[in-house]
C-alpha distance (Angstrom), angle and dihedral (degrees) to the residues before:
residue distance angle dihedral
X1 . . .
X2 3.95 . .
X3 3.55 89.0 .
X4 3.72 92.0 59.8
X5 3.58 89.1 47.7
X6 3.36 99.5 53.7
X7 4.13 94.6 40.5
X8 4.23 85.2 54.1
X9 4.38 82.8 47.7
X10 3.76 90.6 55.6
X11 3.59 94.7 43.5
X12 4.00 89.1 46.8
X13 3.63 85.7 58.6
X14 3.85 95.2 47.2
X15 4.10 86.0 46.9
X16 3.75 91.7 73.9
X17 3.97 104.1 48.0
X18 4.20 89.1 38.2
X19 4.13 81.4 54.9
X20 3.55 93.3 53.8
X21 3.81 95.8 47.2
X22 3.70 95.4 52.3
X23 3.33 91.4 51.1
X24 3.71 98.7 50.0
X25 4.00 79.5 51.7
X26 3.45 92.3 54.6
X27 4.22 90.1 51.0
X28 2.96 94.9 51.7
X29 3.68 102.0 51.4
X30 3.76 88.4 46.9
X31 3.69 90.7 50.8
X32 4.21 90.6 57.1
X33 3.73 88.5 43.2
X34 4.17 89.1 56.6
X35 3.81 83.4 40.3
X36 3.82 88.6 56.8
X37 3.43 102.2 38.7
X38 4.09 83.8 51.8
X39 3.56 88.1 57.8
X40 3.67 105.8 45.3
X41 3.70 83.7 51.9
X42 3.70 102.4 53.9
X43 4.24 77.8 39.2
X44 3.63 93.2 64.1
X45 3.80 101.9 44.0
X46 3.83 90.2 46.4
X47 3.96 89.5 49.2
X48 4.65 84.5 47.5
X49 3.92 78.5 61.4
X50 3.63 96.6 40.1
X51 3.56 88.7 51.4
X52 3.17 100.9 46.2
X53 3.35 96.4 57.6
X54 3.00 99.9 53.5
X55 3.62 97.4 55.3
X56 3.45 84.1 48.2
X57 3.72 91.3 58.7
X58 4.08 97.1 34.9
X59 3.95 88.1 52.9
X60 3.84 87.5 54.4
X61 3.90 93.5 47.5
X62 3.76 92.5 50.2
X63 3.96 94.6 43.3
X64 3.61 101.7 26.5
X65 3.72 92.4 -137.0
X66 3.53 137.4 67.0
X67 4.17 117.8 -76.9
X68 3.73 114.2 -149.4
X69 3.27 101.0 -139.8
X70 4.14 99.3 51.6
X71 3.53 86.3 39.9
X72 3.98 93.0 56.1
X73 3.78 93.9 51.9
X74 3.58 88.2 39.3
X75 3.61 86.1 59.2
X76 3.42 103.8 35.3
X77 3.72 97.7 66.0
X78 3.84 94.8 32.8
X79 3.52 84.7 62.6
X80 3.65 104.8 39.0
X81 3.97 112.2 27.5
X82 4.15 103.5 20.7
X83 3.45 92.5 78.6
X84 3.77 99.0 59.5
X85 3.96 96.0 31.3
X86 3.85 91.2 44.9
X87 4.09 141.4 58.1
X88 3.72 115.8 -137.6
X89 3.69 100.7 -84.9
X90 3.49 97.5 70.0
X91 4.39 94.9 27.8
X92 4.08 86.2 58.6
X93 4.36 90.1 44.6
X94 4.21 84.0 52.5
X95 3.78 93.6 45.8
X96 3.59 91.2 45.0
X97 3.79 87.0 51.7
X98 3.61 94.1 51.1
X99 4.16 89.9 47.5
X100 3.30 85.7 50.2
X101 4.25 94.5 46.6
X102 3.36 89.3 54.5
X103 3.93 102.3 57.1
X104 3.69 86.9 39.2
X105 3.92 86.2 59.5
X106 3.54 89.6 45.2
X107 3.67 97.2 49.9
X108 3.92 86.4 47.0
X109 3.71 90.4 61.0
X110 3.73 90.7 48.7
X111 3.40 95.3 52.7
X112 4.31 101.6 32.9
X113 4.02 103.9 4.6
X114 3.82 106.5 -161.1
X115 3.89 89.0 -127.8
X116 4.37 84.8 76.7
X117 3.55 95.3 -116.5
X118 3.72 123.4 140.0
X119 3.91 103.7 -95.2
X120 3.74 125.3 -146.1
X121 4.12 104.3 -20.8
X122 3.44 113.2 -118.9
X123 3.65 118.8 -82.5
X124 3.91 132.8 89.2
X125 3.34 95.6 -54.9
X126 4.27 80.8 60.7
X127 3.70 90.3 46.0
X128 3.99 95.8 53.5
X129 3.75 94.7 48.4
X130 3.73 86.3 48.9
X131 3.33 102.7 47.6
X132 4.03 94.1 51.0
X133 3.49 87.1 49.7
X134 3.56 90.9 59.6
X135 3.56 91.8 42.9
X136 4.29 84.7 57.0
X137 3.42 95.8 46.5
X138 3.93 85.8 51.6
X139 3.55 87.2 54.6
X140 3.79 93.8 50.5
X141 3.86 82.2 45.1
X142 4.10 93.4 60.5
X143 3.96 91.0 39.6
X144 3.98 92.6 72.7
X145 3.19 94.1 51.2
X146 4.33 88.5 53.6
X147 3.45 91.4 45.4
X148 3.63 120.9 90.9
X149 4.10 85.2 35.4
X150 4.35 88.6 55.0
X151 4.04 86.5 46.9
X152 3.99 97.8 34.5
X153 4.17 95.7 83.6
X154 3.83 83.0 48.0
X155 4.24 103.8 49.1
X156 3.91 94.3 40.0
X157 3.40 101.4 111.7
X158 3.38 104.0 -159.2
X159 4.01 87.4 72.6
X160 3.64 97.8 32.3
């Protein structure tokens, strides 16, 4: 009987330290899982940006003008969430896109004002606000191919 009595005492004294280790285990884990769930979140609202975009940018591609209702999204959460999801590279491409948005829409109206009227008359004044509306959509037309590389450090996942 002493034998069992002192087996149970060294495995009372072993009870204490094997506690603490499992629960250090369990921290740990939990702290990853946080970690991860972190991540995935700042993941997805990066990837709403990404996404929109790009739809942005596809919807000017297949139109060749802007579309109101990619362009509000687009500028919607370039306005309100790039900042805080973003660093500076990729906040200074979306307000460049938005500066850019805006004259396109302006030279849009110019040219075809939604109201049905005539526009600008041809002429040279016609031909300039063509021609740098060209030169916008070109720019547009370059930015999709840059897009996925400007966004890529910011949607891998493992560095999230």
């Amino acid at each position: 009987m002493a034998c069992v009595r002192e087996i149970a005492e060294i495995f009372q004294g072993f009870l204490v330290p094997v506690i603490a280790v499992i629960t250090v285990c369990i921290l740990i884990q939990e702290a990853r899982t946080r970690r991860d769930q972190y991540r995935l979140n700042l993941y997805e609202k990066r990837f709403a940006v990404f996404n929109a975009t790009r739809s942005f940018l596809q919807d000017i591609l297949r139109k060749g003008n802007i579309v109101d209702e990619s362009a509000e999204k687009f500028w919607q959460l370039s306005v309100t969430e790039a900042s805080f999801l973003f660093e500076d590279d990729v906040v200074s491409l979306l307000k460049e896109m938005r500066q850019k948005c805006s004259e396109k829409l302006t030279l849009e109206q110019l040219l075809y004002p939604s109201d049905g009227s005539a526009g600008i008359p041809v002429g040279d004044e016609r031909v300039k606000v063509n021609t740098r509306n060209g030169e916008l959509l070109a720019w547009f037309v370059a930015q999709t191919d840059k897009l996925a590389e400007r966004f890529s450090k910011y949607l891998d996942f493992r560095r999230a």
